[in-house]
C-alpha positions as CSV (number, residue, x, y, z in Angstrom):
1,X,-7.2,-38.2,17.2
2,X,-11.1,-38.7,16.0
3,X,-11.7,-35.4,18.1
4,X,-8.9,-33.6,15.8
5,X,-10.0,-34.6,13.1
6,X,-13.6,-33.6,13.5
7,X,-12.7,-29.7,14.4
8,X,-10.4,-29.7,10.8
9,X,-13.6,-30.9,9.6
10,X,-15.7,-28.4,11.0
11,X,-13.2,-25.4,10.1
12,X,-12.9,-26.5,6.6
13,X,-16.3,-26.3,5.7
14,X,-17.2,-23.0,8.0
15,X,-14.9,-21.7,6.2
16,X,-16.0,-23.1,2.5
17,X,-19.3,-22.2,3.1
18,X,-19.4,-18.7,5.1
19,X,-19.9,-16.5,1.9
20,X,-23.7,-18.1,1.8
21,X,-24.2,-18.1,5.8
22,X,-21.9,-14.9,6.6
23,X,-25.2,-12.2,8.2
24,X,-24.5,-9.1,6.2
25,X,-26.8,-6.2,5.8
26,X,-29.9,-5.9,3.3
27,X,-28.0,-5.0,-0.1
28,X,-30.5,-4.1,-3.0
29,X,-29.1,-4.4,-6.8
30,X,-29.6,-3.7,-9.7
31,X,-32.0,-6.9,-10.7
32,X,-29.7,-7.7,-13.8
33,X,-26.4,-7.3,-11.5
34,X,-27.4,-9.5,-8.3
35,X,-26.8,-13.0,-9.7
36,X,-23.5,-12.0,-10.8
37,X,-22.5,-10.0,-8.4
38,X,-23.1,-13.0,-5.8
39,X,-21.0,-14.6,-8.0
40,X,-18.0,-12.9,-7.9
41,X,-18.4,-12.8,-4.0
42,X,-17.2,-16.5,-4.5
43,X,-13.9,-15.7,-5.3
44,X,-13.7,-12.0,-2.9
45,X,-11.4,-12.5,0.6
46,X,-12.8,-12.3,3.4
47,X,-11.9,-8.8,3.9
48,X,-13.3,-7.4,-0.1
49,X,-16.8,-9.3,1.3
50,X,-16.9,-6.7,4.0
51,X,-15.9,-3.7,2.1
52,X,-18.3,-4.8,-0.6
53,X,-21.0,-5.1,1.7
54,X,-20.7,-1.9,3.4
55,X,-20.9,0.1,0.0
56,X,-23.5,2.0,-0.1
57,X,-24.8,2.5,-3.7
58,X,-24.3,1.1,-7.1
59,X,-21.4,3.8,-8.4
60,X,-19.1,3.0,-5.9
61,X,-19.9,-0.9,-6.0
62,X,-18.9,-0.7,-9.9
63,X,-15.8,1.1,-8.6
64,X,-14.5,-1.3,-6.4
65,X,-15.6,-4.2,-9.3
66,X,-13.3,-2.3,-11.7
67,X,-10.8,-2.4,-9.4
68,X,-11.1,-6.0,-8.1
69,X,-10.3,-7.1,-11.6
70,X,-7.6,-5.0,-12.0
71,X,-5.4,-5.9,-9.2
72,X,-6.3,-9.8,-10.6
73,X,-4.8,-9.0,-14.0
74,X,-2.2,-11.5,-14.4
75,X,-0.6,-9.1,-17.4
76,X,-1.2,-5.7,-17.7
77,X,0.4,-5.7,-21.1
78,X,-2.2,-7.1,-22.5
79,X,-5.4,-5.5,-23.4
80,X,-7.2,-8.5,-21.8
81,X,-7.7,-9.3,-18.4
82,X,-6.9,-13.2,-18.7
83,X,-7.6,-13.5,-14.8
84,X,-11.5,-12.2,-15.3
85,X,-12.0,-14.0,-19.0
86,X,-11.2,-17.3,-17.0
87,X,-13.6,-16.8,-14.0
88,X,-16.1,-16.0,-17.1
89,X,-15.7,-19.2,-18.8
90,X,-15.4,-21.0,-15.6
91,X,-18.5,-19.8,-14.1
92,X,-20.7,-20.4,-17.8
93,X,-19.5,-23.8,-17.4
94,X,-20.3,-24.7,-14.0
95,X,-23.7,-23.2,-14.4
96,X,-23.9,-25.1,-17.8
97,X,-23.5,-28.5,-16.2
98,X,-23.6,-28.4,-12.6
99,X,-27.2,-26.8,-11.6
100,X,-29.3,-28.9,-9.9
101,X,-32.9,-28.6,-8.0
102,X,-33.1,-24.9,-9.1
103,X,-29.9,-23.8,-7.8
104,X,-27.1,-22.4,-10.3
105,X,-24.3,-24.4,-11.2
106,X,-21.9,-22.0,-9.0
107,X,-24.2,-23.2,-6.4
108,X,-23.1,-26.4,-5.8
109,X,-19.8,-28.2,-4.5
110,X,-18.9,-29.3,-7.9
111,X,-19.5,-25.8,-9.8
112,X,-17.4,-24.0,-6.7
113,X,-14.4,-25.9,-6.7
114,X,-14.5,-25.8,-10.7
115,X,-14.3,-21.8,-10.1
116,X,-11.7,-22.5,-7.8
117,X,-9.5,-24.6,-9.1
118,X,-10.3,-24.7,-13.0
119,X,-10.9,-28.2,-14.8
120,X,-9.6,-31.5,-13.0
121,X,-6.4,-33.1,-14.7
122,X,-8.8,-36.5,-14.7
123,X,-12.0,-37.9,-13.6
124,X,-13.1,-40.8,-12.1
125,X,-16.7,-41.3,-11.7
126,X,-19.0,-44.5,-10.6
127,X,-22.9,-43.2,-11.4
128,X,-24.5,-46.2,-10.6
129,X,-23.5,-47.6,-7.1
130,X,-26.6,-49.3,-5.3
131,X,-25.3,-49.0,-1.3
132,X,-27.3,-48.1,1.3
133,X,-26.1,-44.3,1.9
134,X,-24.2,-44.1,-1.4
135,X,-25.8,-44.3,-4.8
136,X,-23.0,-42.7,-7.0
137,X,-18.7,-41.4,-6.4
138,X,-16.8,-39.1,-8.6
139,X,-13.3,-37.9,-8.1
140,X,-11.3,-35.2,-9.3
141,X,-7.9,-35.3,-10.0
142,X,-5.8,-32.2,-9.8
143,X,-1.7,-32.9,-10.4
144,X,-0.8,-29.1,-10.0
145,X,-2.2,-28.9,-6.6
146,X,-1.4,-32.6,-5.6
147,X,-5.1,-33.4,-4.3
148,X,-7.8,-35.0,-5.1
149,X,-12.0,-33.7,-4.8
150,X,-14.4,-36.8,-3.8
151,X,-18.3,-35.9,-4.6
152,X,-20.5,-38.2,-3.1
153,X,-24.2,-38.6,-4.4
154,X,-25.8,-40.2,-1.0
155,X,-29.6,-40.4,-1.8
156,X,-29.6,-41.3,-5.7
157,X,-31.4,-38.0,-6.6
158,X,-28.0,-36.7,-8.6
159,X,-26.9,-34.4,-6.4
160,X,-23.0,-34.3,-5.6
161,X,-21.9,-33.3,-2.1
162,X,-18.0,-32.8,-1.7
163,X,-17.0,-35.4,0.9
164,X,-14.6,-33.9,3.2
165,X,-11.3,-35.2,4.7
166,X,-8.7,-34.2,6.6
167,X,-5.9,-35.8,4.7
168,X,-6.4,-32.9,1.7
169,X,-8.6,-30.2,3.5
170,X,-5.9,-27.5,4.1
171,X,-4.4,-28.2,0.9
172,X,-7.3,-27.4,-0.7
173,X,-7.9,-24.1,1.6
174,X,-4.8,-22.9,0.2
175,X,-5.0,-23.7,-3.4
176,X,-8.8,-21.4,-2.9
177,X,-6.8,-18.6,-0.8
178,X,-4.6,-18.4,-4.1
179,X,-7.2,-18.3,-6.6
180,X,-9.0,-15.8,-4.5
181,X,-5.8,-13.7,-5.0
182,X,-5.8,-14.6,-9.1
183,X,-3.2,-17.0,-8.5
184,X,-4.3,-19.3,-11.1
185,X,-1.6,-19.7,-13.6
186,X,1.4,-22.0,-13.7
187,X,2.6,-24.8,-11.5
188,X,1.9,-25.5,-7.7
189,X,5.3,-24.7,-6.7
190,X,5.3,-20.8,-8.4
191,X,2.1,-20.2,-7.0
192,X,3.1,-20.9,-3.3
193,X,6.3,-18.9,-4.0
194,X,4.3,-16.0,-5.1
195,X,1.6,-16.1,-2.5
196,X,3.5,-17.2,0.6
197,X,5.6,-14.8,3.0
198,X,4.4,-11.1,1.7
199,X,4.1,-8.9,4.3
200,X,2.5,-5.2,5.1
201,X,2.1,-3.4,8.1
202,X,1.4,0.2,8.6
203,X,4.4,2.4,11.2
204,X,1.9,5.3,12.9
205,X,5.4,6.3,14.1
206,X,7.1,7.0,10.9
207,X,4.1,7.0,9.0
208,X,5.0,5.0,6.3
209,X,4.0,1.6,4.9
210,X,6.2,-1.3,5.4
211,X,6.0,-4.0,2.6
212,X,8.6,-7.0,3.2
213,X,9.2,-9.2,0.4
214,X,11.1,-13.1,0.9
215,X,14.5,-12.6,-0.8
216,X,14.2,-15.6,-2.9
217,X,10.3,-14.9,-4.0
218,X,11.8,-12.4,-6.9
219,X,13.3,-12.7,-10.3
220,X,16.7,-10.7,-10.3
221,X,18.7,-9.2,-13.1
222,X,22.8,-10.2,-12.6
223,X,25.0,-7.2,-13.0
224,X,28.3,-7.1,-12.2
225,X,28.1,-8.6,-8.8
226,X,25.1,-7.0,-8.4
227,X,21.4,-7.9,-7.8
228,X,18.6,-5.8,-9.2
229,X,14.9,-5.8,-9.3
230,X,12.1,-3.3,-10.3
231,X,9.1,-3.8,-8.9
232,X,5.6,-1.8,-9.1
233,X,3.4,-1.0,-5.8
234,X,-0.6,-0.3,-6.1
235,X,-1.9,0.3,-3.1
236,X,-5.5,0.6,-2.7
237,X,-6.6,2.5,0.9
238,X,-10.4,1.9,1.9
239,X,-11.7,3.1,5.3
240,X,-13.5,1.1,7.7
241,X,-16.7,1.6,5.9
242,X,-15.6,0.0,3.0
243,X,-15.6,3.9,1.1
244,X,-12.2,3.5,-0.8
245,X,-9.7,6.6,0.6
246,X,-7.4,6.8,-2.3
247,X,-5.4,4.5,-4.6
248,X,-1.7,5.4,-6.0
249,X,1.3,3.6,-7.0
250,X,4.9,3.5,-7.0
251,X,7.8,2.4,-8.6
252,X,10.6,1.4,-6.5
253,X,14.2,-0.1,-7.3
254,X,16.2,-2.6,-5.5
255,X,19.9,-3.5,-5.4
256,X,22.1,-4.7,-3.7
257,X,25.6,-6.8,-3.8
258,X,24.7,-10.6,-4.7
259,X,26.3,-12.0,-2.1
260,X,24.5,-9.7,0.7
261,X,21.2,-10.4,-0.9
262,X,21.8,-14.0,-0.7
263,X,22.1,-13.8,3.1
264,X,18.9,-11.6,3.3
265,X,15.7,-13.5,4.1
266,X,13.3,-10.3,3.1
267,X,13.8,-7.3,1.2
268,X,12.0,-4.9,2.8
269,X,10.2,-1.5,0.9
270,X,9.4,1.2,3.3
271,X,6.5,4.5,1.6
272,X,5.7,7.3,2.8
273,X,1.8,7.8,4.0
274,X,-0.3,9.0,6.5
275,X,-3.5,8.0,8.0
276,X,-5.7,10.0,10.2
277,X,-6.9,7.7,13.3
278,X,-9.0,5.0,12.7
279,X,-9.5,1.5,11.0
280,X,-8.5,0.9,7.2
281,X,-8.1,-2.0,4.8
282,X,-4.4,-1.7,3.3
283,X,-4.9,-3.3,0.0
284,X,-1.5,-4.3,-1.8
285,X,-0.1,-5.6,-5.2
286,X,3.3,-5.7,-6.0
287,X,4.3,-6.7,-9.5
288,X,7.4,-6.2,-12.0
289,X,7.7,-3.3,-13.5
290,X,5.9,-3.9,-16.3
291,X,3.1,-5.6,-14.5
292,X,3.8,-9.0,-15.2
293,X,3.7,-11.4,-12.0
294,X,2.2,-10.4,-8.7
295,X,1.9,-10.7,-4.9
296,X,-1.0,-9.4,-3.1
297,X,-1.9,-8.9,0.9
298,X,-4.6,-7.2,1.9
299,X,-4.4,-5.9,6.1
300,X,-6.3,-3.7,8.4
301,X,-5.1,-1.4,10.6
302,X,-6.1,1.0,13.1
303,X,-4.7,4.2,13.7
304,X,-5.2,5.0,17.5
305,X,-5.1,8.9,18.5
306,X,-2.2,10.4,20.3
């Protein structure tokens, strides 16, 4: 059991900390750009970090930053990108009263999970402990994700390491996955609904892009025994080099009898497109049709030659 435990441990924080350790090759910004743009890598998957780092100059590094906020927007109603205006505010504040020992706010355990996860519901804190290996505890509570964040100050000097344990770990992997993904409005429950079960793959047969959908992760409208839904695809296509091939979208309709669509476990959305062989990132937001609400999956596939 001890040996479990220590390999969730391990993972955990591989995976928390691998945007500072990750080897990537020598990028050189634009000197006002490079703090913020390190930044932003915070909140980038795993698979944006390697088509970022491949780009090879600073136009098409503000093209894919235009585009990484966009497929975030939460609303694109609205003029304002609530999605990037939080990250803003988020990050001021963590580097407002998290820095320590030179390092910038977003730096440190406390500032990350901050970005991640927004302010804690309530806070515990015990400054002024006087044990051998621990001089100071504060927890943060977070109802909507149903977990709590321990920082430990071990040495006395102020500084706040996250103390890691199993018992939360993955639950707090997936509340980052989602805000990654701009999943940072509303209850626990509606985010894992929108972020769980979306699936793309790419047939080289039919050439065409297969989105599935779980049945009961859309809002219907109810018409005469009938259930309906409108739904917008972006895709984004970026080749192996992380040079972005195109980007297009489509509207798509869906309907079906109420009762059939009840049995359904995914509604599946097939569109056209062809690839010439080789390997792609498959980028993908679906939202309704006026842009409100959103799934995302991003895949990569490889296109073998006949």
């Amino acid at each position: 059991m001890m040996k479990h435990l220590k390999v969730i441990h391990v993972i955990f924080l591989f995976m928390l900390y691998s945007l500072n350790c990750s080897p990537r090759r020598e990028i050189k910004f634009e000197p006002n750009k490079e703090g913020l743009y390190e930044a932003i890598q915070l909140i980038m998957t795993g698979s944006e970090r390697k088509i970022f780092n491949q780009l090879p100059d600073e136009e098409s590094r503000e093209e894919f930053m235009k585009e990484f906020w966009e497929k975030r927007d939460p609303d694109l109603s609205t003029e304002e990108n609530e999605f990037k205006e939080e990250f803003k505010r988020r990050l001021a504040y963590a580097n407002l009263h998290f820095k320590s020992e030179g390092k910038p706010g977003w730096k440190t355990d406390r500032g990350r999970i901050y970005i991640y996860l927004g302010p804690p519901d309530q806070v515990y804190q015990e400054p002024y402990l006087n044990y051998p290996n621990l001089k100071g505890h504060i927890l943060w509570v977070y109802y909507r994700y149903r977990l709590g964040v321990e920082f430990l100050d071990r040495t006395g000097s102020g500084m706040f390491d996250m103390r890691i344990d199993s018992s939360y770990s993955f639950r707090l992997l997936e509340a980052i996955d989602r805000a990654k993904f701009g999943l940072i409005y509303g209850d626990e429950a509606q985010l894992a609904k929108k972020s769980d079960g979306l699936e793309v793959e790419f047939d080289s047969k039919k050439k065409e892009i297969v989105v599935r959908i779980p049945s009961t992760a859309l809002l219907y409208k109810e018409e005469s025994g009938y259930f309906l839904v409108d739904l917008r695809f972006d895709f984004y296509i970026y080749s192996d080099d992380g040079i972005r091939k195109e980007r297009f979208s489509k509207n798509m309709n869906f309907k079906e009898l109420k009762d059939d669509v009840l049995k359904m476990d995914d509604i599946i959305f097939t569109i056209p497109y062809e690839l010439e062989p080789g390997a792609y990132y498959v980028d993908v937001k679906v939202s309704d049709s006026e842009g409100i609400g959103q799934f995302r999956k991003i895949v990569k596939v490889r296109i073998k030659k006949s």
